[in-house]
N, C-alpha and C positions, 0 to 999 in steps of 0.2 A: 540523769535519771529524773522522771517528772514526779511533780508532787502529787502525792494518794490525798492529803490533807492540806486545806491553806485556810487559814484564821486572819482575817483585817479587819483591826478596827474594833475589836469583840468588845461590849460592855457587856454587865451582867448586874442584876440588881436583885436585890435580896428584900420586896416592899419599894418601899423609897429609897433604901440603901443601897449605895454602887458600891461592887464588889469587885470591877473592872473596869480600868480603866482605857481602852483602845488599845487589847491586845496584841498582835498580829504574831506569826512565825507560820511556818511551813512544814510539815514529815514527806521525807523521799518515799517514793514506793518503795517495802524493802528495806526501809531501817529504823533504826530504834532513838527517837526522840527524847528524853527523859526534859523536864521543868522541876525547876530546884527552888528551894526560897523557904524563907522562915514559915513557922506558923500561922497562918492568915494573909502569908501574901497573897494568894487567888488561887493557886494547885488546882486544888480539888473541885472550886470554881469553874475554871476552865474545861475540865473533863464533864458537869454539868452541864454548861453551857453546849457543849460540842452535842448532847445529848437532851438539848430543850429540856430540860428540868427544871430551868429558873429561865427567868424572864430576859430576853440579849437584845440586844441590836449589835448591829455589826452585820460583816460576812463570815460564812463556813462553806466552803464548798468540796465536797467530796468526788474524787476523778475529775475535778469541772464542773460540779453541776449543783447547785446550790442547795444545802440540809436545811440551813436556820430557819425556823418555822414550822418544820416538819414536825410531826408528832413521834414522840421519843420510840414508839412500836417500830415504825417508820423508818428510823432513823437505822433502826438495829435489822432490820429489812434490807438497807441498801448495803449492810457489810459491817457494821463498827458493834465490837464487843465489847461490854463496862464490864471490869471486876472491880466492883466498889468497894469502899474503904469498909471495912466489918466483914467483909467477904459476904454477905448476902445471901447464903446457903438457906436453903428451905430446911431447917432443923428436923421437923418431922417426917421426913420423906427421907426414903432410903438414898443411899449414895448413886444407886441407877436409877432411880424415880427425877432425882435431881437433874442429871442428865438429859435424860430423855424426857424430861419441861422443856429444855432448852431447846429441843428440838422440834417443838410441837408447830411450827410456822413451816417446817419443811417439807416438801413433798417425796420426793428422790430417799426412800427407806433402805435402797440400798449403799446411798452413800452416809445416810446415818448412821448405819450401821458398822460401814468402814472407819468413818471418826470414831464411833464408839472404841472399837479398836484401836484406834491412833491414840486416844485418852490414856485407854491402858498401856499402851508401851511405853508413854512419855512417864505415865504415875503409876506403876505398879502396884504403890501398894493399895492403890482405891480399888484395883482388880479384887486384892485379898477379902477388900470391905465391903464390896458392890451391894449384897442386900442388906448394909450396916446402917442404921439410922445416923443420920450425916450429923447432929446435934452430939452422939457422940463421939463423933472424930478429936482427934487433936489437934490446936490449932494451926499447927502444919499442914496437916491431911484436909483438915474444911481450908485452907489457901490453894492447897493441890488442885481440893473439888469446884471452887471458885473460879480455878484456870480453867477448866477442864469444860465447867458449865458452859462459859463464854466462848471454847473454843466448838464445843456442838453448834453453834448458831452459823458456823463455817465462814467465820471473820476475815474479811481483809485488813482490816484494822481492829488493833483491843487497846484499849484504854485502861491503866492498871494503877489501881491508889491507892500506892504505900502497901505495895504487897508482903515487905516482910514486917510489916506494924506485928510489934508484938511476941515474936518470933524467935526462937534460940539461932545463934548467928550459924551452925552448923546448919540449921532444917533454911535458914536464908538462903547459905550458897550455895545449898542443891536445888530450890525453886528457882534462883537466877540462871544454874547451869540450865534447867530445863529451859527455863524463857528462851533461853540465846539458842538452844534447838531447837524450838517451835519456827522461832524466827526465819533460822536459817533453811530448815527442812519441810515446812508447811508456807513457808512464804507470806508467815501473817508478820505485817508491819505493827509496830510499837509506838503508841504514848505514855509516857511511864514518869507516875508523879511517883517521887521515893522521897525517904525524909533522911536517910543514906548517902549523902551524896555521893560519896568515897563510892559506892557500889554502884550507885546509877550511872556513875561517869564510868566504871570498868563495861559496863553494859552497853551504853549507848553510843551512837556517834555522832551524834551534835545536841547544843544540851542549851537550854534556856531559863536564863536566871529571874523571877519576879519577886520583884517589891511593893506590898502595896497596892496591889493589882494592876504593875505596868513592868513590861517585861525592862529591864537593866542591863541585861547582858546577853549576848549569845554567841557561840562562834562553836568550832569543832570541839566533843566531847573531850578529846589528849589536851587540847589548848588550853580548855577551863581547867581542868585537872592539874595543870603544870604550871596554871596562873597564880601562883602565889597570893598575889593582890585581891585576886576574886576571891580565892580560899575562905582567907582574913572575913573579907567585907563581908561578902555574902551567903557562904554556904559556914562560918564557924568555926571552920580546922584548919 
């Protein structure tokens, strides 16, 4: 399977301060990536970086064709969805206002509209809430609409951080069920920083450990998971 995303080399700096150290890894087309690591190893970094937010050097290149440089509008132009860490809901805007922002780059109104429908089946209950002011959702429902947003932009790639932050473990492993049917039935491929690892390894299938801002480990998602050693060192459990 060829790579949708490949990362060499990635620095990132925050001012003068490097926050990456020559990253590199790869997502297949088609699967779910997850990057594990304490607090401050680079996560959430990286997902910035992949989206020119902060300042990089390095390579990114999406299908082939090189992003780093791009302008983050740009970037989400050529296919790649952020749901960022706070979920980034437009608070005062209804639950279908939110949406249909997200769509505002696209032309094809009748495939908007299809998504729009595909939102609903995957979250039902934002159907229920649609003209609901999104600031009062719960924080389930504003992660539901978060997905939901990123997926109007009609993404081959989403980039998701730390989607169940904050979250009752039941309202988690219904957004994970949903992830993993997005995945599989919309065909959008995954990079998935989670602070979960136990859940992000159920989820993904090959998974990448940073320390530091320099990736440490990687191999198949079952491998890290069954690696004891890794466990220990670097994911805590």
């Amino acid at each position: 399977m060829a790579a949708l995303l490949e990362v060499e080399g990635l620095k990132a700096f925050y001012g003068q301060t490097q926050a990456l150290h020559g990253v590199s890894f790869s997502l297949q087309a088609g699967g779910i990536t997850t990057l594990l690591g304490a607090n401050g190893a680079g996560k959430t970094t990286t997902l910035r970086a992949i989206c020119n937010m902060v300042r990089t050097q390095g390579a990114i290149r999406l299908d082939g064709q090189p992003i780093g440089g791009m302008a983050t509008e740009e970037v989400v132009r050529k296919g790649v969805g952020h749901v960022p860490e706070g979920r980034g809901t437009f608070t005062n805007l209804s639950v279908e206002e939110n949406l249909r922002v997200a769509a505002l780059t696209r032309r094809d109104r009748q495939a908007v509209g299809r998504d729009l429908d595909m939102v609903f089946e995957y979250f039902p209950i934002l159907k229920e809430r649609v003209h609901q002011q999104a600031g009062t959702l719960s924080g389930g429902e504003q992660q539901m609409l978060a997905i939901s947003r990123a997926l109007m932009l009609s993404p081959r790639l989403m980039l998701l951080d730390e989607p169940s932050f904050g979250l009752a473990p039941l309202i988690v492993r219904e957004i994970f069920r949903i992830m993993r049917r997005i995945n599989e039935e919309a065909k959008v491929s995954m990079l998935l920083v989670e602070q979960n690892a136990a859940l992000a390894l159920e989820l993904a299938d090959h998974a990448y450990v940073l320390e530091t801002g320099r990736v440490v480990m990687s191999g198949k998602a079952s491998d890290v998971k069954n690696d004891e050693a890794i466990r220990k060192s670097y994911l805590g459990y």
